[in-house]
N, C-alpha and C positions, 0 to 999 in steps of 0.2 A: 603678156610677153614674158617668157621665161629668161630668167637669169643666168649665168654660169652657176651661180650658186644655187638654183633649186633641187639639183638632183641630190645635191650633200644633204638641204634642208629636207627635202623631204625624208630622205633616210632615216635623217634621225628621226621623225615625229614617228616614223614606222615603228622603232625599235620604244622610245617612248609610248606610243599605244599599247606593244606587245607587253611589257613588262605593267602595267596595270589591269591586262585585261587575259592575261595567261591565270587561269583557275589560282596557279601554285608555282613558288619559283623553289628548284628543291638544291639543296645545297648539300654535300655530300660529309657522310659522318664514318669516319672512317672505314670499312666492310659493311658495316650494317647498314639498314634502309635508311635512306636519305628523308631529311625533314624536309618538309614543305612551309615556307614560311609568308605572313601577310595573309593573303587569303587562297584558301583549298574548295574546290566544288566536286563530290564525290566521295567514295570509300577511300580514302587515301590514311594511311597507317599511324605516320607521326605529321604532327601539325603544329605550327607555334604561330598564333596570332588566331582568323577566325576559318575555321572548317564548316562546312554548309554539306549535309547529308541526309539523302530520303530515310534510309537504313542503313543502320550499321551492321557491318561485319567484319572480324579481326583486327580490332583499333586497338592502337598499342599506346598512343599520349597524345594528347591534345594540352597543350601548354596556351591558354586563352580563351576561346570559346568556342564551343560547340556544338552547333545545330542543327537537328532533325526532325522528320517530322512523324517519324514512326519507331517505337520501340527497335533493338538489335533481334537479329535472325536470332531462333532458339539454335544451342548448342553450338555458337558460334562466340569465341573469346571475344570478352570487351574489355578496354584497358583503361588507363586512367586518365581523370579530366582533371587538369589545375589551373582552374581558372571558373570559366560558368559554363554550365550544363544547360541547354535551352531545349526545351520541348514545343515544338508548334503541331500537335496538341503533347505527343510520348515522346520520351526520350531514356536513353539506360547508357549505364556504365559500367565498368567493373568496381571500381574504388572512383570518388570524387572529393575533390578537394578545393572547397570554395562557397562556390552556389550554384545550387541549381535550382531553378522554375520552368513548370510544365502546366500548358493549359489543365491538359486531365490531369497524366501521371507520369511519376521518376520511379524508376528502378536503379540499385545497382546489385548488381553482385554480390559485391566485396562490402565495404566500409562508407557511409557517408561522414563526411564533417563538414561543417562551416554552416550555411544558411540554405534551407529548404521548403520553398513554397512550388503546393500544386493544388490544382482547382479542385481534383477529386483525391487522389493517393500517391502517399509515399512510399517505398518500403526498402529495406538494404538487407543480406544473405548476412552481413557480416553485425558491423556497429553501427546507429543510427547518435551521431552526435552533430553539437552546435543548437540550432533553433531552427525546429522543424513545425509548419504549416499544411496542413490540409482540409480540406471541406468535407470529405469523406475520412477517412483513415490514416492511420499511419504506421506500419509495423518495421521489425528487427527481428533478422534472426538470433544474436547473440548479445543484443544489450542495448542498451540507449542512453545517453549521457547529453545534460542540456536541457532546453526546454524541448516539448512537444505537446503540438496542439489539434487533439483532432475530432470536424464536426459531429463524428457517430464514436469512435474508437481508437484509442492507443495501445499498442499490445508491442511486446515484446518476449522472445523464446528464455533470452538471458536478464541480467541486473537492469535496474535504473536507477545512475547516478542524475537523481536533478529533479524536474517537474514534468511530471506527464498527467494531461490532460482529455477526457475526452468526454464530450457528449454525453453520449451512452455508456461507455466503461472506459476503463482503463486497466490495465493489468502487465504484469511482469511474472514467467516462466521461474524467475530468479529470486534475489532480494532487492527489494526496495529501500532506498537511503533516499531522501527528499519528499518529495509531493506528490500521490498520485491522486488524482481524483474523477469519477466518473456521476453521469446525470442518474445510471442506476446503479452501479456499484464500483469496485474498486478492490485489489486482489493480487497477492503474491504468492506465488508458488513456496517461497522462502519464506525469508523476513521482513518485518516492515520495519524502518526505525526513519520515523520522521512525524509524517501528518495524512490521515489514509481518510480520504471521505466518501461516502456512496450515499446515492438518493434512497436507495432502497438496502443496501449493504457492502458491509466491509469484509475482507476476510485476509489472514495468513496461515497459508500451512504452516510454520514454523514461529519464529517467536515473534511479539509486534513493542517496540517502546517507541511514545512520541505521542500521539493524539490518532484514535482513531473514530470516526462519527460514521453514523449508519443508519437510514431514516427507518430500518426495520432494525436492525442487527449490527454487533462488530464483535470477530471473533478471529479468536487465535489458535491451530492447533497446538503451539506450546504454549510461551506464556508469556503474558503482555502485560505491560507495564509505562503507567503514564495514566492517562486521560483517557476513558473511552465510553464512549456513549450510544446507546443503540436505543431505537425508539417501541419496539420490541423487547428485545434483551443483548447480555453483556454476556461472552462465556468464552471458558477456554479450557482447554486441555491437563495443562499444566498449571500454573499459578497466575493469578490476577493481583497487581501491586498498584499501588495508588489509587485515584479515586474511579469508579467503572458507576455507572448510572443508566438503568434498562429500566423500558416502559412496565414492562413483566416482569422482568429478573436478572440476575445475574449473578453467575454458578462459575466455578472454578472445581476441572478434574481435583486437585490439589490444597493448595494455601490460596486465600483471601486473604491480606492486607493493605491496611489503607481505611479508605471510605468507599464504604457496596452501599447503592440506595436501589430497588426493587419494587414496582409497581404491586407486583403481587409478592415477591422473595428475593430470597440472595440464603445462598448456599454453600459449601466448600467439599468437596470429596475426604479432607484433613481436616484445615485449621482455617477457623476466621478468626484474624487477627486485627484489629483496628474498631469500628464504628460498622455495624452491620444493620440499614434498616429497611423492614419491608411492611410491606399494604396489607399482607398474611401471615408470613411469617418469616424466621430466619432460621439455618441450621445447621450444624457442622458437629462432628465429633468433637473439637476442642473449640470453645470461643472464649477467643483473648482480649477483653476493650469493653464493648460497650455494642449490645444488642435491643433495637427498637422495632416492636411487630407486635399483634395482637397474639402470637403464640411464635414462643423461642422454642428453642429445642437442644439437645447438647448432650456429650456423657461429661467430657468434665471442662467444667463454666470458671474462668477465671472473669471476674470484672463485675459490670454493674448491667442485670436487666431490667426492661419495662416492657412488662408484655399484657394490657390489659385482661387478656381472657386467661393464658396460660401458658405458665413456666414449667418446663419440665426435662427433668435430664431420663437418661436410661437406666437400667439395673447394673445398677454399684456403681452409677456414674458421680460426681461432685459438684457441691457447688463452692466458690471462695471468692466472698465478694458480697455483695449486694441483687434483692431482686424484689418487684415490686408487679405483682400480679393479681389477681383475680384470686386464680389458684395457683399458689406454687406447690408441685411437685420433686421432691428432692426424692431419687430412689437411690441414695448411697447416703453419703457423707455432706451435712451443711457446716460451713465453716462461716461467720457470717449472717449477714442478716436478711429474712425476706419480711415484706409487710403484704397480708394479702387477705382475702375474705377466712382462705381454707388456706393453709401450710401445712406440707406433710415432709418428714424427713428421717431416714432411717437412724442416723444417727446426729446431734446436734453440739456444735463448737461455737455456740451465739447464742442469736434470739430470735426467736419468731412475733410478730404482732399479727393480729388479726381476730374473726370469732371463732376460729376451730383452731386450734394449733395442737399437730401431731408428730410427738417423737417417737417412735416403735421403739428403739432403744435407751431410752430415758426409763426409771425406776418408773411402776406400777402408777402411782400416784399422779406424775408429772408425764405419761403419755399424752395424755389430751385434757390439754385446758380451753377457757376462753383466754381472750386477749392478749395473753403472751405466756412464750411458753422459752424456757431456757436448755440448755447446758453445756458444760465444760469437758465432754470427751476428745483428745486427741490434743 
């Protein structure tokens, strides 16, 4: 039996149903399109709280969350999401700001920041920042900043401020400051100044300081400086500084300084300066320190060598210093001392030991002795 008061009651439940179960309740913002707030189902433009959409098209903000279940129409504007981005499996944005997770994949536009996990890829037009996830890939068009982790590949067009990770490679368009590392290589367009490792190799077009490991190779085309080890060889364009250690070699366009160690050699376009030793040999126009190899090589030798088989500089090259070979050959100036089977030396400011010692410049008599042979020119 009905009440007087049930037609009031009922009303209200009406009006109570209707406002939890209306899509979006939109509230007007001064001339521009009204927000939709609580929850939105459909293409609806501005939203605060949660939006539910098959496909986007023309989404201007999303203040909360997000979700769709298919990437945005091409060549259709998407705007920004502050809050979380949800993909059931795709989802894209213009710019996001927070988090997003996508079974497969996230796209946006613009800029990611905050935290980024998808089952297969990520990628952003603009900046890939915060701590980004994925099983398959993860790209930027203009930079990355943060961590990034990804199962095959992490690339980027621009820099990478931070740690980028992948699988299979890793790489930046740009320079690299932080960590990049790939299961077979790792690679900046720029510079590297951090820690660069690749299974198979390393590289920078431009300069690299920090640590870089290469299970074939690590290379610079300018010049790098730090730690770098290639299982293969060590080499750069420009100059090599501190210590570089290659299975084969390692060469520098330029200067070597530091410690060069060379499975087969270690070389410089200029000057080796420091500790230079190789499996074959070592050799530079000037070497300054200390060279170890079964055959050195040089025009003018400051320091001390050991070169079991042979020492030898070029025509009118020097030697000043110490050298302890087989054969030492001095085709200039010796200042110094060599001890060796044969020593030969145009002109002599020391002393030779050995069984043949030969000064071509030394008086008649004292060109070629045994055991030791002197003089005082220069």
């Amino acid at each position: 039996m009905l009440t007087p008061h049930a037609p009031r009651l009922a009303a209200r439940l009406l009006a109570l149903s209707l406002v939890v179960a209306i899509p979006g309740l939109a509230s007007a913002q001064g001339s521009g399109t009204p927000t939709r707030k609580v929850i939105s189902i459909g293409n609806y433009p501005r939203v605060d709280g949660l939006r539910i959409n098959f496909r986007d098209r023309d989404l201007d903000r999303v203040r909360g969350i997000n979700l769709t279940v298919w990437r945005p129409q091409r060549d259709m504007s998407t705007g920004t999401v502050s809050g979380l981005a949800l993909g059931v499996p795709l989802t894209g944005v213009g710019d996001l700001r927070g988090m997003g997770i996508a079974a497969f994949g996230l796209e946006a536009s613009g800029d990611i920041s905050g935290i980024t996990l998808a089952g297969i890829g990520a990628g952003a037009g603009g900046t890939l920042g915060g701590i980004s996830v994925a099983g398959i890939g993860l790209g930027s068009g203009e930079g990355l900043r943060g961590i990034a982790l990804g199962g095959v590949g992490v690339g980027t067009g621009g820099d990478v401020r931070g740690i980028a990770l992948g699988g299979i490679g890793a790489g930046a368009g740009g320079t690299v400051r932080g960590v990049v590392a790939g299961g077979i290589g790792a690679a900046a367009g720029n510079d590297v100044v951090g820690l660069a490792v690749g299974g198979i190799g390393v590289g920078a077009g431009g300069d690299a300081c920090g640590i870089l490991v290469g299970g074939i190779g690590a290379a610079a085309g300018g010049s790098l400086r730090g730690l770098a080890v290639g299982g293969i060889g060590v080499g750069a364009g420009g100059r090599v500084s501190g210590i570089a250690i290659g299975g084969i070699g390692v060469g520098a366009g330029e200067r070597v300084s530091g410690l060069a160690i060379g499975g087969i050699g270690v070389g410089a376009g200029s000057t080796l300066h420091g500790i230079g030793i190789g499996g074959i040999g070592v050799g530079a126009p000037m070497l300054e320190g200390g060279a170890l190899a079964p055959i050195v090589g040089g025009e003018e030798v400051r320091g001390v060598v050991i070169a079991p088989v042979l020492f030898r500089t070029s025509d009118g090259g020097s030697l000043t210093g110490a050298s302890l070979s087989a054969a030492n050959v001095v085709r200039g100036h010796q200042h110094g001392l060599t001890i060796g089977v044969v020593n030969f030396a145009h002109s002599l400011n020391g002393v030779q030991l050995g069984v043949v010692n030969i000064v071509t410049g030394n008086p008649s008599a004292r060109r070629v002795l045994p055991v030791i042979n002197w003089g005082g020119e220069r």
